[in-house]
C-alpha positions in Angstrom: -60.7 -62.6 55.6 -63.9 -60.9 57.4 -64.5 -64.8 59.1 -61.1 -65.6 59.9 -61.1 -62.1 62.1 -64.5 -63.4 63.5 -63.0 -66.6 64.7 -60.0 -64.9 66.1 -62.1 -62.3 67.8 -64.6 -65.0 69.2 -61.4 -66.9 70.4 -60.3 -64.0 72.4 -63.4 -63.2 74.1 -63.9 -66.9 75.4 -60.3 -66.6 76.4 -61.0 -63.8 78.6 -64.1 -65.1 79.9 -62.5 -68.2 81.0 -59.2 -66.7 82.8 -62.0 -64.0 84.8 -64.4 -67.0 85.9 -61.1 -68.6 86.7 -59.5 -65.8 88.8 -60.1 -67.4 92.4 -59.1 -70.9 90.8 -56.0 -69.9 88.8 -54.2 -66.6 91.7 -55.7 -68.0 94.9 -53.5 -70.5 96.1 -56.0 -73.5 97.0 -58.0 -71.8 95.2 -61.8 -73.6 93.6 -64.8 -73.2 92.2 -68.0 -73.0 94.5 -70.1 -76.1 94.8 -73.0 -75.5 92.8 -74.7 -78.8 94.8 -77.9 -77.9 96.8 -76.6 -80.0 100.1 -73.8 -77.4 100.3 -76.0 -74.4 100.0 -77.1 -73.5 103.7 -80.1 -71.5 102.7 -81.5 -74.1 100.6 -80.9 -76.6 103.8 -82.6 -74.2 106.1 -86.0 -74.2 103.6 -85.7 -78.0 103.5 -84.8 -78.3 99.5 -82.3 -80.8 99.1 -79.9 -82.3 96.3 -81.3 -85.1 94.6 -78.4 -87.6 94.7 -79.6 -87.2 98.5 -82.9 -88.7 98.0 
């Protein structure tokens, strides 16, 4: 019994997780998730790192 509430309570908790990272994605209409890319970040532009698919 003590695992099967482990599982169910680890279940949860990456159920919540997901739905907050996911609040601009699933309420915002359009909404998505930032580029994490390097060519999209202007500060890393501006100090001349770039993404390696780039190079």
């Amino acid at each position: 019994m003590n695992i099967l509430l482990t599982i169910v309570l680890t279940a949860f908790l990456v159920g919540i997780a997901v739905v907050l990272l996911g609040v601009k994605v699933f309420f915002v209409k359009d909404g998505r998730f930032p580029s994490g890319h390097a060519h999209d970040n202007d500060r890393l532009r501006q100090k001349g790192i770039g993404c390696h698919r780039d190079m």
